[in-house]
N, CA, C and O of each residue as an XYZ file, in Angstrom:
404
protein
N       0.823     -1.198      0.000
C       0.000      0.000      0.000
C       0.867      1.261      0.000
O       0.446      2.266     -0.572
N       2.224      1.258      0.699
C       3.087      2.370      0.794
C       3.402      3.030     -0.555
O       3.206      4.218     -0.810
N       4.154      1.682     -1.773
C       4.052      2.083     -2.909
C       2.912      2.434     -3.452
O       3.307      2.893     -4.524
N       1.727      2.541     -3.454
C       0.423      3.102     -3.942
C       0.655      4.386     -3.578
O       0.835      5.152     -4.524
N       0.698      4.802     -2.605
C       0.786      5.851     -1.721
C       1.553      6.812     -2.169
O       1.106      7.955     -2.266
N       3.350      6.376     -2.655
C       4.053      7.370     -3.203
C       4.051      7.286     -4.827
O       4.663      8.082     -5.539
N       3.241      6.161     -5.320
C       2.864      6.610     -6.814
C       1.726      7.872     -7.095
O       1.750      8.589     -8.095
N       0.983      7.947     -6.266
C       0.355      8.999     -6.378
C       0.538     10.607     -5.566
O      -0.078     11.652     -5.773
N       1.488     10.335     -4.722
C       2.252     11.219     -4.795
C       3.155     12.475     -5.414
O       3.221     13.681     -5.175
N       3.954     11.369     -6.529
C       4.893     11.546     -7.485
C       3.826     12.148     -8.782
O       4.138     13.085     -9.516
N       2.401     11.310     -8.872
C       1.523     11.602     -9.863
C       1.193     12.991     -9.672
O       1.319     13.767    -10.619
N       0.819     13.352     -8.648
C       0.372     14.438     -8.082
C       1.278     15.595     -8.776
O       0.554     16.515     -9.157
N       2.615     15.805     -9.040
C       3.425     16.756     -9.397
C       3.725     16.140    -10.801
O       4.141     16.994    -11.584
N       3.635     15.016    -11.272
C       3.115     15.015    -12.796
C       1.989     16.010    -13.451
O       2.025     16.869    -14.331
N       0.850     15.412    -12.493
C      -0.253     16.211    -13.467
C      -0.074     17.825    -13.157
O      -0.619     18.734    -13.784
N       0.831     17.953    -12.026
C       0.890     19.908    -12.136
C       2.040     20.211    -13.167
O       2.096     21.385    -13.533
N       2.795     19.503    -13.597
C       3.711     19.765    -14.795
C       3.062     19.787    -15.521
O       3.240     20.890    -16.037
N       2.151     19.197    -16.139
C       1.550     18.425    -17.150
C       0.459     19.865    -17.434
O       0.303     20.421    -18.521
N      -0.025     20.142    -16.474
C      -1.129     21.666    -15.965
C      -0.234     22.629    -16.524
O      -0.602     23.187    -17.558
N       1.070     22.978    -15.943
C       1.519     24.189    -16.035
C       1.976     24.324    -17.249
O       1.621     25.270    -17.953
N       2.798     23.430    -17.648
C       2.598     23.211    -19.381
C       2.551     24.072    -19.866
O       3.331     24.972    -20.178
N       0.585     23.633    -20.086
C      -0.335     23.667    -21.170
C      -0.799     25.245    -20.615
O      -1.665     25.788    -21.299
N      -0.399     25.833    -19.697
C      -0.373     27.372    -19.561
C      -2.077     27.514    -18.069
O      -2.531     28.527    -17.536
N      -2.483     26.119    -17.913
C      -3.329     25.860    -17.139
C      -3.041     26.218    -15.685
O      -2.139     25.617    -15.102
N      -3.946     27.416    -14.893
C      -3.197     28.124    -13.644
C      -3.823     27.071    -12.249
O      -4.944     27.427    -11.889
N      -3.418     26.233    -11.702
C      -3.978     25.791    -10.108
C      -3.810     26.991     -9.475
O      -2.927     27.821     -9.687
N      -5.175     27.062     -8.273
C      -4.890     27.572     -7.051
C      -3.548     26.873     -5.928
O      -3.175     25.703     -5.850
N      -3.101     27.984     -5.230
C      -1.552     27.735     -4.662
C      -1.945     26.392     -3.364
O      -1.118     25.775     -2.692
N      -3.268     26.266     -3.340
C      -3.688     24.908     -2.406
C      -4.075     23.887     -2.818
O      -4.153     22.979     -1.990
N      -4.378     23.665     -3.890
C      -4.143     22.409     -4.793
C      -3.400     21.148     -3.816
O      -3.825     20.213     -3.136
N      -2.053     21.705     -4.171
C      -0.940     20.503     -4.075
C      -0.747     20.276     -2.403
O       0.073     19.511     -1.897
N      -1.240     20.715     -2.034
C      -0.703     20.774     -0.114
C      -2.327     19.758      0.113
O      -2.424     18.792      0.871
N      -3.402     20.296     -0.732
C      -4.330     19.926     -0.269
C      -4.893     18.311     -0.792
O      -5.614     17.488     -0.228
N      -4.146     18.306     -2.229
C      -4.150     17.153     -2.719
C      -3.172     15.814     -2.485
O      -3.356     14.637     -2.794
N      -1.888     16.578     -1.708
C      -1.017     15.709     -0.972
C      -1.160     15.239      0.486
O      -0.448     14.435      1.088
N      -2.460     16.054      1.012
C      -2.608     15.831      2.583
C      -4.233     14.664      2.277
O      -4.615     13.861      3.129
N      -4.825     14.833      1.124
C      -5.979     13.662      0.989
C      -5.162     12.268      0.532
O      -5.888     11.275      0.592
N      -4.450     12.132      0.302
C      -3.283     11.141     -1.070
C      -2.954     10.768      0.982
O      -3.774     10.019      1.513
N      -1.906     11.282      1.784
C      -1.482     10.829      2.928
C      -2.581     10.762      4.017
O      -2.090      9.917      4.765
N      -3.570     11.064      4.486
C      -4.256     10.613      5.214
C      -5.388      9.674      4.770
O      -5.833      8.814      5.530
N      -5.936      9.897      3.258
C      -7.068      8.546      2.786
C      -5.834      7.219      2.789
O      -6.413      6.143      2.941
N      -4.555      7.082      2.680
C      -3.620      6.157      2.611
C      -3.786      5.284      4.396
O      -4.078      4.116      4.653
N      -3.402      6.636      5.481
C      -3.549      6.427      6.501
C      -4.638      5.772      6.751
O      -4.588      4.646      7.246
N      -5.871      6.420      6.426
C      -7.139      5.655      7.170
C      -7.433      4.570      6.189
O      -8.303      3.864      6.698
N      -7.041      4.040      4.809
C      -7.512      2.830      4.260
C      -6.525      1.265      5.103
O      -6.805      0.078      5.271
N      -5.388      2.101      5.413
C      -4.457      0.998      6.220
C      -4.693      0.473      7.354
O      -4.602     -0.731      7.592
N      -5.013      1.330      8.136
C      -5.821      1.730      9.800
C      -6.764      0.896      9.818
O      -6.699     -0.069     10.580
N      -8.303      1.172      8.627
C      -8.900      0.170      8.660
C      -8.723     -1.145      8.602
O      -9.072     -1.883      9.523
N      -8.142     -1.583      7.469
C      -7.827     -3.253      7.558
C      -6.524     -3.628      8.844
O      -5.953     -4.717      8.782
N      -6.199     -2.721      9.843
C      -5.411     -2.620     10.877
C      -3.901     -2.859     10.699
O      -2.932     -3.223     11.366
N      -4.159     -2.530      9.656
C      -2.078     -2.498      9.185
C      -1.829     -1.723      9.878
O      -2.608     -1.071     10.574
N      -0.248     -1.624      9.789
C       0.451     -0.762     10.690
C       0.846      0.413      9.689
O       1.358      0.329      8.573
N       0.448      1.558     10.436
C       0.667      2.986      9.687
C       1.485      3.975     10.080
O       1.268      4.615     11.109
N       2.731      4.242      9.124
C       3.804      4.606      9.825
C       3.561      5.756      9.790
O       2.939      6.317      8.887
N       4.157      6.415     11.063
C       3.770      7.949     12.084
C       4.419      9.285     10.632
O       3.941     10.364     10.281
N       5.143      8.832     10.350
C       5.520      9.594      9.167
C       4.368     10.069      8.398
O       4.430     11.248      8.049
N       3.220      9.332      8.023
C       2.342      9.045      6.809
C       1.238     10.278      7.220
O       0.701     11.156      6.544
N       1.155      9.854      8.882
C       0.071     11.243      9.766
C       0.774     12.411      9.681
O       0.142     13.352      9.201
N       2.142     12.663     10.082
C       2.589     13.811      9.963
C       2.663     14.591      8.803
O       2.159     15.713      8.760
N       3.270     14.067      7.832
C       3.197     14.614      6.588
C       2.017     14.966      5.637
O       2.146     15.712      4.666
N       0.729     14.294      6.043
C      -0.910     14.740      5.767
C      -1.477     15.601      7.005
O      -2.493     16.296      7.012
N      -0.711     15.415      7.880
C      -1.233     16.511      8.813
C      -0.562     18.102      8.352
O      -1.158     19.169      8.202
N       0.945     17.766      8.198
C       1.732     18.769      7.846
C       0.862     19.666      6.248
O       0.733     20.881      6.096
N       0.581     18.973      5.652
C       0.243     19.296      4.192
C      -1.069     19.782      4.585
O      -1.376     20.903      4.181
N      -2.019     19.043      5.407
C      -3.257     19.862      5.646
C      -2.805     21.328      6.063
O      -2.940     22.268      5.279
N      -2.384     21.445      7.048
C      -2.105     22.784      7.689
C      -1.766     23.774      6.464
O      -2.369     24.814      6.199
N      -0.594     23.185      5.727
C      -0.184     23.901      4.829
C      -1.608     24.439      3.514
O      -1.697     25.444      2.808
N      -2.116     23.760      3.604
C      -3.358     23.931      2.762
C      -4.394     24.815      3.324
O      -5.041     25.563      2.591
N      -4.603     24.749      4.789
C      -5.337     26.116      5.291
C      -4.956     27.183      5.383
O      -5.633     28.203      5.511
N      -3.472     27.049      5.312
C      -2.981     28.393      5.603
C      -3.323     29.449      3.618
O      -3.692     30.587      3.331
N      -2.998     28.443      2.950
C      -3.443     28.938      1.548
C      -5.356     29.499      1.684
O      -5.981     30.550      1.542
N      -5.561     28.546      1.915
C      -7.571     28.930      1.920
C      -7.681     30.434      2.827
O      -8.382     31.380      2.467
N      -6.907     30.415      3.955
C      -7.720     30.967      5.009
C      -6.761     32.578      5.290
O      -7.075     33.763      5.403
N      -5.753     31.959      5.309
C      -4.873     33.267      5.639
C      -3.860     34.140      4.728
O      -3.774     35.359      4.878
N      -2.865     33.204      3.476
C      -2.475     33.474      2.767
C      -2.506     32.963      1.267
O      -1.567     32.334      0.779
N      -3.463     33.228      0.695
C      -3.822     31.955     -0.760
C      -2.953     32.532     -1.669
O      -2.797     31.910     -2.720
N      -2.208     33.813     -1.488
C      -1.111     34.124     -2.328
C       0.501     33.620     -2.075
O       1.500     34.216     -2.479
N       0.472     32.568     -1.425
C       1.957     31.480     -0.743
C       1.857     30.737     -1.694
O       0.807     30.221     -2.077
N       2.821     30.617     -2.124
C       3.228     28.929     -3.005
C       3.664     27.831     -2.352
O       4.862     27.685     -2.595
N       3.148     26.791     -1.465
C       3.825     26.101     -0.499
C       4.430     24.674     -1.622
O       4.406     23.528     -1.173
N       4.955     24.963     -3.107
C       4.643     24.067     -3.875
C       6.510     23.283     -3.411
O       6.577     22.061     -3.550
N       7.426     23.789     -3.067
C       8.779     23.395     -2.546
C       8.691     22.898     -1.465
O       9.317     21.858     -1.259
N       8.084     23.336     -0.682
C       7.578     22.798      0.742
C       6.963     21.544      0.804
O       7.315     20.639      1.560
N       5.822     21.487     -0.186
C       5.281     20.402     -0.536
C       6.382     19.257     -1.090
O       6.621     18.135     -0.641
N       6.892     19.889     -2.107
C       7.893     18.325     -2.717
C       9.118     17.946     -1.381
O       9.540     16.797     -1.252
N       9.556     19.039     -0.505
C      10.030     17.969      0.270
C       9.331     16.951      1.220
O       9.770     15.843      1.529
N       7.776     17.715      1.765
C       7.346     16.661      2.174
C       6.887     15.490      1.826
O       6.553     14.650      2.662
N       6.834     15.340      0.798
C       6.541     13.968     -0.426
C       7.521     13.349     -0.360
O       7.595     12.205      0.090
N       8.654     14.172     -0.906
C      10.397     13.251     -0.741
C      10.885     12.691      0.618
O      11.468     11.609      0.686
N      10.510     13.810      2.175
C      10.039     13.024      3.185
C       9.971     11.547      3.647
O      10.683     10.814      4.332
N       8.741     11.423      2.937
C       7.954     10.354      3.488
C       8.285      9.015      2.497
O       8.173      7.833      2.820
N       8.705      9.536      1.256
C       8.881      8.459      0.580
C      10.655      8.125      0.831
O      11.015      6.957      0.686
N      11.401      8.881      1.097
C      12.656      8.784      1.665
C      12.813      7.509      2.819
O      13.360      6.406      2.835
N      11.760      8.580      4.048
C      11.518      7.378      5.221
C      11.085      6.419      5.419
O      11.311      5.585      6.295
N       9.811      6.475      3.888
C       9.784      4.998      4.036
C      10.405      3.488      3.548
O      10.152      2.322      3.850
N      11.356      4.158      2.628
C      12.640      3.565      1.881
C      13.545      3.169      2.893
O      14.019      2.034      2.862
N      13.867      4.049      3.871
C      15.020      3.750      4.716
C      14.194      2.652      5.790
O      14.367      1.447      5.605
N      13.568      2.978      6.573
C      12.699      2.232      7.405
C      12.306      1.136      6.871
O      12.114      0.342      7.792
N      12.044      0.578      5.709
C      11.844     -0.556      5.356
C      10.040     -0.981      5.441
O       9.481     -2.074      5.527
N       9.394      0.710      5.355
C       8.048      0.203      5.539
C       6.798      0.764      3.989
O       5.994      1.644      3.683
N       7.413     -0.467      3.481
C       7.503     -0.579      2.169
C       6.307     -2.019      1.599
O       6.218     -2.313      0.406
């Protein structure tokens, strides 16, 4: 499931290449907000069938949520889009090293 997890991850900054391209503008919460549903629907589909869900997987969808309100609510003119790819590289880093794969 981990690899599911960071294929759509990685997809996630495909299809905004793929967007920016073609001259197509996302809002700056897109990617924080589409990387914090991608890490916590991962979290809670694992949780349910009671796998073990590494603490990394909450932080980094927790981290990305936050980052995504702060776009909606307080600053929607932030690009958290660097911020975002390290937390992707993050989690898929840790879960490479950790072996929870």
């Amino acid at each position: 499931m981990e690899r599911l997890t960071w294929f759509f991850l990685v997809m996630i900054f495909a299809i905004i290449q793929v967007l920016l391209e073609s001259g197509f503008g996302l809002p700056n919460w897109f990617v924080p907000l589409s990387g914090s549903v991608v890490l916590i629907g991962s979290g809670l589909y694992q949780y349910s069938r009671r796998w073990r869900v590494s603490p990394t997987t909450w932080l980094g969808g927790a981290l990305l949520a936050g980052l995504a309100s702060v776009n909606l609510y307080w600053s929607p003119e932030r690009n958290f889009l660097g911020i975002c790819l390290l937390v992707f590289a993050g989690v898929i880093l840790i879960g490479i090293v950790t072996g929870e794969t």
